[in-house]
Residue frames as a rotation matrix with the C-alpha (Angstrom) as fourth column:
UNK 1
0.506 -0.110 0.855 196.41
0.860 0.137 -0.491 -56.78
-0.063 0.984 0.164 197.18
UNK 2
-0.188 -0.760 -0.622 198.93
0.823 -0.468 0.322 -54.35
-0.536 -0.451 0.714 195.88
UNK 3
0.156 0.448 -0.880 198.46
-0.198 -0.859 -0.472 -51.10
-0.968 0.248 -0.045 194.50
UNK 4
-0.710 -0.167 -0.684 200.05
-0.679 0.419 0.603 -52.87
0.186 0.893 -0.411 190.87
UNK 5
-0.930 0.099 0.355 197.57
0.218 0.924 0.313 -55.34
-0.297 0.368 -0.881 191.31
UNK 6
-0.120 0.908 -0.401 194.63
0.507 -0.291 -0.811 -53.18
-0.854 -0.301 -0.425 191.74
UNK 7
0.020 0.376 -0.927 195.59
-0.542 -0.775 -0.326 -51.49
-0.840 0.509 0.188 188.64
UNK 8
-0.821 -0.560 -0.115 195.47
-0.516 0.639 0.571 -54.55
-0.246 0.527 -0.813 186.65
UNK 9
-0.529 0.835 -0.151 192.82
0.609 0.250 -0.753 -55.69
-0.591 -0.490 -0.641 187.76
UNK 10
0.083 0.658 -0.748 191.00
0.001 -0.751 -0.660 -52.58
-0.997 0.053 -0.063 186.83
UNK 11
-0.232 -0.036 -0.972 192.54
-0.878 -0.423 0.225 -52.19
-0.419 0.905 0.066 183.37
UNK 12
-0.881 0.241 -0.407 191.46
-0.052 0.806 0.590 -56.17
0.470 0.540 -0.698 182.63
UNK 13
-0.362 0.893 0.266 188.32
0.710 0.449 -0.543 -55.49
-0.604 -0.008 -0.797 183.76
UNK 14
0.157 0.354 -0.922 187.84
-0.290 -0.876 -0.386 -52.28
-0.944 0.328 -0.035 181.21
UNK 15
-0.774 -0.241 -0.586 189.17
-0.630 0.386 0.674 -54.51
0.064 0.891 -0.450 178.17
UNK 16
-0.926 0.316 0.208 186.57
0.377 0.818 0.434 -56.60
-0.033 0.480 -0.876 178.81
UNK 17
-0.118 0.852 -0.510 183.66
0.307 -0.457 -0.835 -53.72
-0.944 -0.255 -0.208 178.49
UNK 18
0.646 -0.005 0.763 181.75
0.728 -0.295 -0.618 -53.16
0.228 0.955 -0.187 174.66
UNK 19
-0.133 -0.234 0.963 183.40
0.981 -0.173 0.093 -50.33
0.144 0.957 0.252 173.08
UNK 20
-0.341 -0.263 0.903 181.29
0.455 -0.886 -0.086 -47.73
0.822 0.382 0.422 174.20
UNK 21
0.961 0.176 -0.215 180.86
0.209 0.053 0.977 -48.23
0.183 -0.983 0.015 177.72
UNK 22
-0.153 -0.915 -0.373 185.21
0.985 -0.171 0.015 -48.21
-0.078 -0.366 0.928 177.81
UNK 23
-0.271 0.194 0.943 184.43
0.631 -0.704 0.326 -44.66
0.727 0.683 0.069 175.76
UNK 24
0.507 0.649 0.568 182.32
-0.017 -0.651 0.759 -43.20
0.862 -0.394 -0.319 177.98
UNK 25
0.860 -0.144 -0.489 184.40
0.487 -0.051 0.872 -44.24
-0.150 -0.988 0.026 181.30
UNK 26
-0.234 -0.963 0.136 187.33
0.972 -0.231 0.033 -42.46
-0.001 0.140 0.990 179.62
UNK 27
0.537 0.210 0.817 185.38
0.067 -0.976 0.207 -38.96
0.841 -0.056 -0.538 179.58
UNK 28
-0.771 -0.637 -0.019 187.31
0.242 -0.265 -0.933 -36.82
0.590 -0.724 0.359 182.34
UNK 29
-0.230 0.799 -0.556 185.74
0.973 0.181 -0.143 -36.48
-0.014 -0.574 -0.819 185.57
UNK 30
-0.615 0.308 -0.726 185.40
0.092 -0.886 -0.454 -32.38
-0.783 -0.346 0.517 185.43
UNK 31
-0.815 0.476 -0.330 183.68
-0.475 -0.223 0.851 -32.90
0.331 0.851 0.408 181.94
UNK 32
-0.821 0.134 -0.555 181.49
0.468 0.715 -0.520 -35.12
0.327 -0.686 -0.649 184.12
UNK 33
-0.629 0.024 -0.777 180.92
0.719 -0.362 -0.593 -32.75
-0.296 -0.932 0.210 186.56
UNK 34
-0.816 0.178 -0.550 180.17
-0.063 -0.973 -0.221 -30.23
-0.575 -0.146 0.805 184.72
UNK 35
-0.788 0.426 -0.445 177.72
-0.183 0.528 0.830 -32.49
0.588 0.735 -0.338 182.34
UNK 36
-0.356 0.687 -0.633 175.89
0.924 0.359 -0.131 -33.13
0.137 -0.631 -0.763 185.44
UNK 37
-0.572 0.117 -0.812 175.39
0.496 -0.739 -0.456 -29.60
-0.653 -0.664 0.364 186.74
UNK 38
-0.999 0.044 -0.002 174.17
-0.002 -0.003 1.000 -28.96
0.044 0.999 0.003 182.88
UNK 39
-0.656 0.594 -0.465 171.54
0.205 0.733 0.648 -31.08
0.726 0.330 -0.603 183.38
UNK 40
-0.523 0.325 -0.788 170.52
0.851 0.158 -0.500 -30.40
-0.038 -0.933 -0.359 186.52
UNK 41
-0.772 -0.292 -0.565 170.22
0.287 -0.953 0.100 -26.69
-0.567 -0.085 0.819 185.55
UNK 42
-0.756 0.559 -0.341 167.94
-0.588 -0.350 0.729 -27.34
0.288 0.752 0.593 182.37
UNK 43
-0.549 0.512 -0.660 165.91
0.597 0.793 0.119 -29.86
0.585 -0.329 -0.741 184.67
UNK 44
-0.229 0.545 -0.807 165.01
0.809 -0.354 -0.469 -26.97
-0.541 -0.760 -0.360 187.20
UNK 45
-0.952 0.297 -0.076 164.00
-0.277 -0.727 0.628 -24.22
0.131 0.619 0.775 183.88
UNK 46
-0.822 0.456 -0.342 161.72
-0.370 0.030 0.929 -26.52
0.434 0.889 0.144 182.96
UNK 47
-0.314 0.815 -0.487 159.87
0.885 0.437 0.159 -27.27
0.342 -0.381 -0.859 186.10
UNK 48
-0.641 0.377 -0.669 159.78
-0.099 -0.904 -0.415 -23.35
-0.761 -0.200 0.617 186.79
UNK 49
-0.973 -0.027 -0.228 158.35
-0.203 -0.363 0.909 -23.02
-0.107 0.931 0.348 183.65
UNK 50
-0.418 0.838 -0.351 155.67
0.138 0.441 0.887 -25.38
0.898 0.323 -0.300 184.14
UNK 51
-0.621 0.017 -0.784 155.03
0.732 -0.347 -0.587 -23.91
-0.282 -0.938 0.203 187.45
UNK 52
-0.524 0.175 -0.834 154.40
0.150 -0.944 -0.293 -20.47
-0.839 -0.278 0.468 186.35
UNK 53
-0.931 0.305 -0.199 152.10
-0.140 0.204 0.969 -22.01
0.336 0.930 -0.148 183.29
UNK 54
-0.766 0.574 -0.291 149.78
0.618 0.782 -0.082 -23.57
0.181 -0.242 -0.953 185.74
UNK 55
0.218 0.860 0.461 146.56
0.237 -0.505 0.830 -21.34
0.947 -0.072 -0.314 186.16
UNK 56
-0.926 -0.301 -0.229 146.68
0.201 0.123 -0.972 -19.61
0.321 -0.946 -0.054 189.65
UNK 57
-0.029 0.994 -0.105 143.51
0.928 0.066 0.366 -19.15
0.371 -0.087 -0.925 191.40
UNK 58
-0.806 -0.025 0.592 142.04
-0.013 -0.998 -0.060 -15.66
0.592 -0.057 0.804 192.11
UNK 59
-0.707 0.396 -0.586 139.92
0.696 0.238 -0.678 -14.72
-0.129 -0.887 -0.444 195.16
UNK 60
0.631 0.599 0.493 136.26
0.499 -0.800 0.332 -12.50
0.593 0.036 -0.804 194.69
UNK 61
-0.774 -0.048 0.631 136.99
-0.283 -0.866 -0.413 -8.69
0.566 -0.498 0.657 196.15
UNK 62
-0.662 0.264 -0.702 135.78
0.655 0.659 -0.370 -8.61
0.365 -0.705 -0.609 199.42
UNK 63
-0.271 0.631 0.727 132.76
0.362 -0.633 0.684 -7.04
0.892 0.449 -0.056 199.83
UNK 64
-0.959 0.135 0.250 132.25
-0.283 -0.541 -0.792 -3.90
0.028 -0.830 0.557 202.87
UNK 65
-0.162 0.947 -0.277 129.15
0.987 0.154 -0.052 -4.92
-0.007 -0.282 -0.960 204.74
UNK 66
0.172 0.523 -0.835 126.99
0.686 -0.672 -0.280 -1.48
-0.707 -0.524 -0.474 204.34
UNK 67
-0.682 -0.685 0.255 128.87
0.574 -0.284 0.768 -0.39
-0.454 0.670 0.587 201.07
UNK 68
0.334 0.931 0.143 127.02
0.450 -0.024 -0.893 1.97
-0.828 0.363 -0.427 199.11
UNK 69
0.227 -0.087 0.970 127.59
0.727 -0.648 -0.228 4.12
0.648 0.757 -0.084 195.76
UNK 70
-0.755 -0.352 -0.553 129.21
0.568 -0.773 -0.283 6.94
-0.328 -0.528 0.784 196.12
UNK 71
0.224 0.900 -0.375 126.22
0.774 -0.398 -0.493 9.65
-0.592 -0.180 -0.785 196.78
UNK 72
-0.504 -0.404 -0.763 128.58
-0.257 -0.774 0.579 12.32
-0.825 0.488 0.286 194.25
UNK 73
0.187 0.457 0.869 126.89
0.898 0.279 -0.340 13.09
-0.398 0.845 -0.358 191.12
UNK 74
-0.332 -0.459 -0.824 127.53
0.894 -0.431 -0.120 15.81
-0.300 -0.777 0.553 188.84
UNK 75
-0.146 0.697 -0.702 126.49
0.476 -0.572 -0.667 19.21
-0.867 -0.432 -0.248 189.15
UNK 76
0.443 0.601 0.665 124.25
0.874 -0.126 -0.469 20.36
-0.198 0.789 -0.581 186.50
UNK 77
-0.280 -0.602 0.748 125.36
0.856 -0.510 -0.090 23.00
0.436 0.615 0.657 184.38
UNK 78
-0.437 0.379 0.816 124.59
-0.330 -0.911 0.247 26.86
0.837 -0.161 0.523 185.89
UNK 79
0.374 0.345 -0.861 124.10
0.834 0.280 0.475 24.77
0.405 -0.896 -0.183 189.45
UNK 80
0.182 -0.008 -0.983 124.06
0.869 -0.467 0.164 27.49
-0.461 -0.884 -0.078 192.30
UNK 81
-0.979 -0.157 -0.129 123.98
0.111 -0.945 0.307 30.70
-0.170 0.286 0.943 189.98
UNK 82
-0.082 0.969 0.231 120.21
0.984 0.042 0.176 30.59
0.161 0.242 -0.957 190.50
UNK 83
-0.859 -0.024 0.511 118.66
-0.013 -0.998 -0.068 34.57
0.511 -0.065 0.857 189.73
UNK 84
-0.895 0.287 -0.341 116.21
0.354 -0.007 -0.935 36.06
-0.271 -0.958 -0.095 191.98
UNK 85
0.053 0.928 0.369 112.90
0.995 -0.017 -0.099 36.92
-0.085 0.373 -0.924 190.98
UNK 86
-0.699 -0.574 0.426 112.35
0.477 -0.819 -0.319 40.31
0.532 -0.019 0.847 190.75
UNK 87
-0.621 0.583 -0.525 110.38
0.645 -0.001 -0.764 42.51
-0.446 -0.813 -0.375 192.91
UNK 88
-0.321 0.766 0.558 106.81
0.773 -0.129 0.621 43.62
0.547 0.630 -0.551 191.68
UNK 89
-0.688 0.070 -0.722 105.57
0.452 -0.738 -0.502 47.25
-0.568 -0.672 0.476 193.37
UNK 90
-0.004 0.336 0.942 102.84
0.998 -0.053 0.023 49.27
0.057 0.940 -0.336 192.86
UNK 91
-0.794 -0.493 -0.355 103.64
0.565 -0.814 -0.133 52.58
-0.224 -0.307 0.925 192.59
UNK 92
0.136 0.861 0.490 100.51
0.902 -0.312 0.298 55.32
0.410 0.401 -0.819 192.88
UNK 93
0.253 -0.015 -0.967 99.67
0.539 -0.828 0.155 58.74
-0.803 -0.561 -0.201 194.07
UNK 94
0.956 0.155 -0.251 101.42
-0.031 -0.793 -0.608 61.72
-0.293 0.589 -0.753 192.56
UNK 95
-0.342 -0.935 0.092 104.12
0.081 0.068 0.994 60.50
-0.936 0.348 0.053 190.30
UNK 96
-0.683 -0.346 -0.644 105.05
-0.689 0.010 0.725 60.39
-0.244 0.938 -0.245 186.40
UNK 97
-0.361 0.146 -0.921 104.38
-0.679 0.635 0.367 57.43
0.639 0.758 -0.130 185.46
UNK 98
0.029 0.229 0.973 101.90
-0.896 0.437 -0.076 55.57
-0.442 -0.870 0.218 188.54
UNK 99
0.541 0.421 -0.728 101.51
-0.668 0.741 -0.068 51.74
0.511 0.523 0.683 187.93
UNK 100
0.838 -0.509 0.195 103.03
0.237 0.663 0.710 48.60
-0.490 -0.549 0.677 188.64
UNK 101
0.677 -0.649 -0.346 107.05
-0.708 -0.448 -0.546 48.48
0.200 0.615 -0.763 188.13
UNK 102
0.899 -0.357 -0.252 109.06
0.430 0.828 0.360 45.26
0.080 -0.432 0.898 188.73
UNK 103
0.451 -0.683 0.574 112.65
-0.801 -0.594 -0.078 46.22
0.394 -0.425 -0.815 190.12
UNK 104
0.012 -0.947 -0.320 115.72
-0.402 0.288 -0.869 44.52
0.916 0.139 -0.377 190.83
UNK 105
0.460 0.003 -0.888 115.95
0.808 0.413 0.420 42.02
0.368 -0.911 0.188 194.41
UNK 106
0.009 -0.546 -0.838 117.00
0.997 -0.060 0.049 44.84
-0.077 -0.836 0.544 196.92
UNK 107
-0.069 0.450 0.890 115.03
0.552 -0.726 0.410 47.86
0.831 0.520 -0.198 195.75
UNK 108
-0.859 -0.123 -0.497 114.96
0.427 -0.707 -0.563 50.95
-0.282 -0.696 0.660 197.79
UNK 109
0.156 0.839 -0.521 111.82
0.658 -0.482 -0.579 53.21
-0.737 -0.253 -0.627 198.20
UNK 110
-0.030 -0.321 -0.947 113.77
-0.344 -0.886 0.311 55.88
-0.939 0.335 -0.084 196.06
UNK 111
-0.891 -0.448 0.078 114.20
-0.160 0.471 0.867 53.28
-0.425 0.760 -0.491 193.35
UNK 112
-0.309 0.919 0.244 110.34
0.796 0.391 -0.462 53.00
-0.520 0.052 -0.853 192.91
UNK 113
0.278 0.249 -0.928 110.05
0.121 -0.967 -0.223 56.69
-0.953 -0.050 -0.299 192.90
UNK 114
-0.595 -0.654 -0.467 113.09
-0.450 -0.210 0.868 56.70
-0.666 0.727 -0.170 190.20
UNK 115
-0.742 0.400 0.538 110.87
0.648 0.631 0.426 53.60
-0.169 0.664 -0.728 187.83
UNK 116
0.318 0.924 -0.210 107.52
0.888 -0.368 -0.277 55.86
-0.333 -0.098 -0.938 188.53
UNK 117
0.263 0.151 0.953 109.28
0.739 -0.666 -0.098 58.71
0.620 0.730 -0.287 186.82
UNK 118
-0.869 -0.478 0.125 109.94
0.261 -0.659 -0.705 60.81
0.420 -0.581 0.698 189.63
UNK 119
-0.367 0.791 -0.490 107.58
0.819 0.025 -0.573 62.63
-0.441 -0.612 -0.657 192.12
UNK 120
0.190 0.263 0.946 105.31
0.624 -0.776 0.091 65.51
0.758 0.573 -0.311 190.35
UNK 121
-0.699 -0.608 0.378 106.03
0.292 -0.724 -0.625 69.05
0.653 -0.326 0.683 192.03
UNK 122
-0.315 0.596 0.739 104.43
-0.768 -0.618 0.171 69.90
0.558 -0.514 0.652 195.31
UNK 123
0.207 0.482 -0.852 103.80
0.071 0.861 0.504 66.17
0.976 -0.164 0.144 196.26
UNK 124
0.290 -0.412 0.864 104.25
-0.957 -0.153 0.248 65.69
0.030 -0.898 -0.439 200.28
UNK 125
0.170 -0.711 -0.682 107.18
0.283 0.698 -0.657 62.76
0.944 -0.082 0.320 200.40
UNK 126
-0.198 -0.459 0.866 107.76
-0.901 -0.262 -0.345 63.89
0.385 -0.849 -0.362 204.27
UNK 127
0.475 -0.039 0.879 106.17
-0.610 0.705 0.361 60.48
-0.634 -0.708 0.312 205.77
UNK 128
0.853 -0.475 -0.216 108.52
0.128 0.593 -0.795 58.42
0.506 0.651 0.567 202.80
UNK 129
0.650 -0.675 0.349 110.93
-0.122 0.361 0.925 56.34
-0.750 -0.644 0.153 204.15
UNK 130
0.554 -0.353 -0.754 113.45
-0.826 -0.128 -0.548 56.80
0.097 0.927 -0.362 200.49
UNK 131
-0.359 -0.888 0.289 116.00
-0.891 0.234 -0.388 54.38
0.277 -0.397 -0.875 202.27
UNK 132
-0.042 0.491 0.870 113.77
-0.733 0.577 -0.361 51.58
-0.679 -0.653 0.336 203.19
UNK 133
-0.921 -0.379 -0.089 113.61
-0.363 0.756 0.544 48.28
-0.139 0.533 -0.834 201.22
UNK 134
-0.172 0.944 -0.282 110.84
-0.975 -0.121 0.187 47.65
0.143 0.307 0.941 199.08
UNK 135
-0.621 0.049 0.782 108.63
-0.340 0.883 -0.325 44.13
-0.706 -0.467 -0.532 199.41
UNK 136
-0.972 0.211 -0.102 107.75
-0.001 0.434 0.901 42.13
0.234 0.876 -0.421 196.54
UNK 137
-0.658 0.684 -0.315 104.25
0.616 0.729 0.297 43.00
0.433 0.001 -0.901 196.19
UNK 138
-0.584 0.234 -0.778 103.52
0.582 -0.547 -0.601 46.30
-0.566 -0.804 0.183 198.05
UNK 139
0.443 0.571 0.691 101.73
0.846 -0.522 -0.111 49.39
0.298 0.633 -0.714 197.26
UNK 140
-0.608 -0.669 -0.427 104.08
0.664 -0.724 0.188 52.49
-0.435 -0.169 0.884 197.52
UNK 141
0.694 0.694 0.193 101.10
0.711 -0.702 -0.033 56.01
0.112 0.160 -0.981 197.48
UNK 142
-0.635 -0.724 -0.268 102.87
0.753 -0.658 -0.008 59.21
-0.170 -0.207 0.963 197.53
UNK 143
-0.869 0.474 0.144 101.42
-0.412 -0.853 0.320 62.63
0.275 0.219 0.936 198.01
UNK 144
-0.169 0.889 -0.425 98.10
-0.319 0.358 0.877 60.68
0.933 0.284 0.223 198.76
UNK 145
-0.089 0.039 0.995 96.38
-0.994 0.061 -0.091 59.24
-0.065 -0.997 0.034 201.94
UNK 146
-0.986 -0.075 -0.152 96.31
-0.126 0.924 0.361 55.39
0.113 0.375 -0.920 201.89
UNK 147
-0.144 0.983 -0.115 92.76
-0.418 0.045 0.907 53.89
0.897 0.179 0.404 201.29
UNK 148
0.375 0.451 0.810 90.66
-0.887 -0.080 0.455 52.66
0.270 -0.889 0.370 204.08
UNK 149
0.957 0.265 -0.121 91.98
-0.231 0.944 0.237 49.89
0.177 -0.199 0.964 205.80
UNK 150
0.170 -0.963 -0.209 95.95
-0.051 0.203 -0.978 50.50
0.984 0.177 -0.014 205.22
UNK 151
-0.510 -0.701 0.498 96.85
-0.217 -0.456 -0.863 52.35
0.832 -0.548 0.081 208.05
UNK 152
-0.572 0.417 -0.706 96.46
0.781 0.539 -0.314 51.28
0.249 -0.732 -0.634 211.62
UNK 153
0.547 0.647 0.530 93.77
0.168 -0.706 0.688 52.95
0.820 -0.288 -0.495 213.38
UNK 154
0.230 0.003 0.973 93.88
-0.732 -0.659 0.175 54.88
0.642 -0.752 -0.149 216.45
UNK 155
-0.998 -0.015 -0.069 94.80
0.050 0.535 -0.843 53.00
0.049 -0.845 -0.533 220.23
UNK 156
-0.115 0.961 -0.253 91.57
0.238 0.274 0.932 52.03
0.964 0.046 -0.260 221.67
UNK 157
0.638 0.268 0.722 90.40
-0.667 -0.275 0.692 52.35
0.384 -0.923 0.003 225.22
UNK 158
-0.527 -0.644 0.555 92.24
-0.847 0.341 -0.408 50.70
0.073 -0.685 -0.725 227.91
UNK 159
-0.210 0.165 0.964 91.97
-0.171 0.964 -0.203 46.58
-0.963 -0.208 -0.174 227.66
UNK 160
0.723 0.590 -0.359 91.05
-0.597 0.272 -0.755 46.74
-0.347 0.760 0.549 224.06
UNK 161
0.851 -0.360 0.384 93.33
0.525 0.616 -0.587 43.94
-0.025 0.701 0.713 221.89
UNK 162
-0.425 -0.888 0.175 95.29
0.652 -0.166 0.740 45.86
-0.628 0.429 0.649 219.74
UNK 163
-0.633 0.290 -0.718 94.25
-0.585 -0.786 0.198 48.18
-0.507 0.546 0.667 216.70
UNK 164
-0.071 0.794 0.603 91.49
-0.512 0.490 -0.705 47.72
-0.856 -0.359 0.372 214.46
UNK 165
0.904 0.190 -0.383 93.01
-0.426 0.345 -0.836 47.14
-0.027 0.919 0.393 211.26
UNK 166
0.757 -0.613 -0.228 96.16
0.637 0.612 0.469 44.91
-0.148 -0.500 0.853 211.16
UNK 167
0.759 -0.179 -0.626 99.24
-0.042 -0.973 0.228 46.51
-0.650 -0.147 -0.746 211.21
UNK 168
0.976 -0.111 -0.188 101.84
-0.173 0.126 -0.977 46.63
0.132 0.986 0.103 208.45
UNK 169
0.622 -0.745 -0.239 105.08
0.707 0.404 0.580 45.19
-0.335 -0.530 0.779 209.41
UNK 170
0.032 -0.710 0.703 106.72
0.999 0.036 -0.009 46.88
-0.019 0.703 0.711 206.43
UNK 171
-0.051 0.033 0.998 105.64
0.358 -0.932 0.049 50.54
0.932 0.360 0.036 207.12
UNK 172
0.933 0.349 -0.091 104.20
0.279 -0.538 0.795 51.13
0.228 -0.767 -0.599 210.62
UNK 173
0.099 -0.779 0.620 106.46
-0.268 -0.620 -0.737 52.84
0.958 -0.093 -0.270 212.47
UNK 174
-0.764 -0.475 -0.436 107.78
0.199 0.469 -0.861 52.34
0.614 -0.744 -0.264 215.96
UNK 175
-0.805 0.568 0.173 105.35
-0.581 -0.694 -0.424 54.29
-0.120 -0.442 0.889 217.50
UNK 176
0.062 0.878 -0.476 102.51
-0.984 0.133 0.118 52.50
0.167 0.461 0.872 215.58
UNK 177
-0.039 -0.113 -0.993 104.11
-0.071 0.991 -0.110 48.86
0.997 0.066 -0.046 216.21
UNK 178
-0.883 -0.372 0.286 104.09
-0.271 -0.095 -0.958 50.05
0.384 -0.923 -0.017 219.66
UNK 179
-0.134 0.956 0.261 100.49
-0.991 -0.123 -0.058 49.99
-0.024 -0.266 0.964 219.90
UNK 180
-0.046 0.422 -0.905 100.39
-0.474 0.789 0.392 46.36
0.879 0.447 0.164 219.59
UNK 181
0.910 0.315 -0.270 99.56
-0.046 0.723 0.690 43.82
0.412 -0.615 0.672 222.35
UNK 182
0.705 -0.684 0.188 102.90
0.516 0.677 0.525 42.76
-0.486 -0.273 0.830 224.39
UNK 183
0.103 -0.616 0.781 104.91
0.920 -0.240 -0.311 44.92
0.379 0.750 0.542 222.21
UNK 184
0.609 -0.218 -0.762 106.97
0.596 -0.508 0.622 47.68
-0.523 -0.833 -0.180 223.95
UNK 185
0.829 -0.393 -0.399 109.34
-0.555 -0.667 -0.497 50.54
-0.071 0.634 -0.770 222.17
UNK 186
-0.143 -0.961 -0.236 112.39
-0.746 -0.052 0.663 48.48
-0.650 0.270 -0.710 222.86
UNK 187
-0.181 -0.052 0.982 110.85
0.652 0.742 0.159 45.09
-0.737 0.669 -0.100 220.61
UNK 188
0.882 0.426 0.200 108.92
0.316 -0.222 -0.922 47.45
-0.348 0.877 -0.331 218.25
UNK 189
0.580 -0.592 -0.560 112.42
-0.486 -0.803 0.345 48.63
-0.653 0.072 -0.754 217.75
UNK 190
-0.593 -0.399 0.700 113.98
-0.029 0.879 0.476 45.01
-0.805 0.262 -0.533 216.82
UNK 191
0.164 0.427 0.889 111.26
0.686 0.599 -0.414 44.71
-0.709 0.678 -0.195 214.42
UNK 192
0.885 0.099 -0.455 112.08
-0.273 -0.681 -0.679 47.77
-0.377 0.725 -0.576 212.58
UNK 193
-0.048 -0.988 -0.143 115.79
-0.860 -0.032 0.509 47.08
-0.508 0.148 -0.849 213.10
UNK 194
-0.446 -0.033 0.894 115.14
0.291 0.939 0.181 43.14
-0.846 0.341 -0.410 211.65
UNK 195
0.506 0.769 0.391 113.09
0.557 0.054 -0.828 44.50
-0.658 0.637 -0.401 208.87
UNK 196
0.669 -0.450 -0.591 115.85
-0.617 -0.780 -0.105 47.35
-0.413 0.435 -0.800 207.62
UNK 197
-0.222 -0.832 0.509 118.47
-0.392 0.554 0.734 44.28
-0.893 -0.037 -0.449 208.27
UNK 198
-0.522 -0.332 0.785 116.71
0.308 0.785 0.537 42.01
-0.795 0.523 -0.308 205.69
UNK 199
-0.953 0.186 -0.239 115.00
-0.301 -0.494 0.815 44.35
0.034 0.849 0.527 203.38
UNK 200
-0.382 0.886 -0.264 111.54
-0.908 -0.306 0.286 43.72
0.173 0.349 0.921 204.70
UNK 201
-0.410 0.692 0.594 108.64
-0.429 0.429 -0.795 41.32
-0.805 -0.581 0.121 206.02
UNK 202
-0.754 0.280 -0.594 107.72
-0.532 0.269 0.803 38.74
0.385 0.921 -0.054 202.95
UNK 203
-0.157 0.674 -0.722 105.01
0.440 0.702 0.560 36.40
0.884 -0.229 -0.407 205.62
UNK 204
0.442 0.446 0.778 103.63
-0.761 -0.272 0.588 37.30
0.474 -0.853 0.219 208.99
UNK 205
0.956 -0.104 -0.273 105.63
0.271 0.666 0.695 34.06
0.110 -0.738 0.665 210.06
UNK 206
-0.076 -0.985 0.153 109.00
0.550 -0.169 -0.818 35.80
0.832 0.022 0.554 209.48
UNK 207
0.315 0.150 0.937 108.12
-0.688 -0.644 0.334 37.69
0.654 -0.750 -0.100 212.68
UNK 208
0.937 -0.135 -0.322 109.09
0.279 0.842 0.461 34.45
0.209 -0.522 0.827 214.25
UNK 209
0.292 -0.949 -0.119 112.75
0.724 0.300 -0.621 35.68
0.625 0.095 0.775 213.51
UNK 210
-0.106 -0.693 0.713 113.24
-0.324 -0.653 -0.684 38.89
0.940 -0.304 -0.155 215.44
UNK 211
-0.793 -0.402 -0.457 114.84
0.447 0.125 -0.886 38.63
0.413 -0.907 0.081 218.94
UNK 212
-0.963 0.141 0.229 112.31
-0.269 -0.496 -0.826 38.78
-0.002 -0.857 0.516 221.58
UNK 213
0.073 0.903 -0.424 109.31
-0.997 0.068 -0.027 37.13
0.005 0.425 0.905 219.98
UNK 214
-0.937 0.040 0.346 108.62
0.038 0.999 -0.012 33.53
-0.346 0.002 -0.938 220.95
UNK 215
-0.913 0.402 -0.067 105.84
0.290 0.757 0.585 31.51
0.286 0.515 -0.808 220.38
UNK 216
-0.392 0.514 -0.763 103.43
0.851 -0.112 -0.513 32.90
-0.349 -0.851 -0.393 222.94
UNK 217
-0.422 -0.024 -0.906 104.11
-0.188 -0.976 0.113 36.35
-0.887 0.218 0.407 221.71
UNK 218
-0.969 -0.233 0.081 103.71
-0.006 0.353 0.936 35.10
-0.247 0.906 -0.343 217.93
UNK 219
-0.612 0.791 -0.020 100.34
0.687 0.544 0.483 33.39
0.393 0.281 -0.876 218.43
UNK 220
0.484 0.771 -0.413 98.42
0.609 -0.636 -0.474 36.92
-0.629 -0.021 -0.777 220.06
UNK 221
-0.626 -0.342 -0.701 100.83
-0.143 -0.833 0.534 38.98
-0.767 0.434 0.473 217.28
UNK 222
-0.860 -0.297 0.414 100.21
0.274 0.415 0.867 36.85
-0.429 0.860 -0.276 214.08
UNK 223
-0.116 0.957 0.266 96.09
0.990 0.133 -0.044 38.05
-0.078 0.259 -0.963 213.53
UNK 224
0.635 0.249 -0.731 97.30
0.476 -0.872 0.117 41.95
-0.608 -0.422 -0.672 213.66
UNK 225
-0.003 -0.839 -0.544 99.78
-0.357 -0.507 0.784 42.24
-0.934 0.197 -0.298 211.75
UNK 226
0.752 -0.249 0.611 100.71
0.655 0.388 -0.648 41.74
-0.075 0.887 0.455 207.61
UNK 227
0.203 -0.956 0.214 103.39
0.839 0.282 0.465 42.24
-0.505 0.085 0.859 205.64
């Protein structure tokens, strides 16, 4: 068939289509085209849409075997500004004003003296240590001998123990700490020097701390000695 017949053909078969079937095949093919691509476009909105409508599922938080709270909590008001007691002394002998006298943590011998008025005229202050650190709780005599029992007694004979009354960590003197069992000038020395360091002997187990004193030593000191 010839190219004139094919278009004959074609245009008697389009006369014999309704009305608006001829209509529609007369649209142009880019209006077509672009009618299609239209469509196609508002076809794939609207399944996003209903995509990103659909509920998604959501997975539990996975839980750390061993997890705990955090152990932070917080810190009470005026935490770590805790005040020291003060120290409690009694002061006797020949002063002003004798009695008890409470006094600031880290009191000095002189500072007692100073609360107690001062020392009355003529007192003997020669065995006062002014410089020493006072211990919640002492008795501080001046001008006076201490009652029976303070002060250590004499050495004894060869082999005896130790002295017969205990000795005072906080006062004896090297000499006087010397006399003890096992104790030699160069420890009695540590214990004076550990006792200036921390301002004094508050237990008979703080003796545990100076250098040269184990356990051994401890357990034939600890019945001779107070604070």
């Amino acid at each position: 068939m010839t190219r004139r017949g094919r278009d004959g053909w074609a245009e008697d078969l389009r006369d014999r289509l309704p009305p608006w079937l001829q209509a529609t095949c007369a649209l142009h093919r880019r209006g077509v085209v672009a009618l299609a691509a239209l469509l196609a476009l508002a076809v794939a909105l609207a399944l996003q849409h209903h995509l990103a409508a659909r509920p998604a599922p959501v997975a539990a938080p996975r839980s750390v075997p061993g997890a705990e709270p955090s152990p932070f909590r917080p810190r009470p008001a005026g935490a770590g500004h805790t005040t020291a007691p003060p120290i409690v002394v009694d002061v006797g002998g020949k002063v002003r004003d004798p009695g008890v006298h409470a006094l600031p943590p880290g009191s000095r011998v002189a500072d007692a003296l100073r609360a107690a008025g001062g020392v009355r005229p003529g007192a003997d202050t020669g065995s006062l240590n002014r410089a020493r650190f006072l211990v919640d709780g002492e008795q501080l005599l001046v001008g006076v001998d201490p009652p029976p029992g303070t002060a250590p007694a004499a050495p004894g004979p060869a082999g005896a123990a130790g002295p017969a009354a205990p000795v005072a960590l906080n006062t004896a003197t090297v000499e006087q700490l010397d006399t003890l069992p096992g104790v030699g000038p160069v420890l009695a020395q540590h214990i004076v020097d550990h006792r200036t360091r921390t301002g004094g002997f508050r237990s008979v187990e703080e003796l545990r701390e100076v250098n040269g004193i184990g356990d051994r030593r401890f357990a034939d000191l600890r019945d001779l000695v107070r604070p």
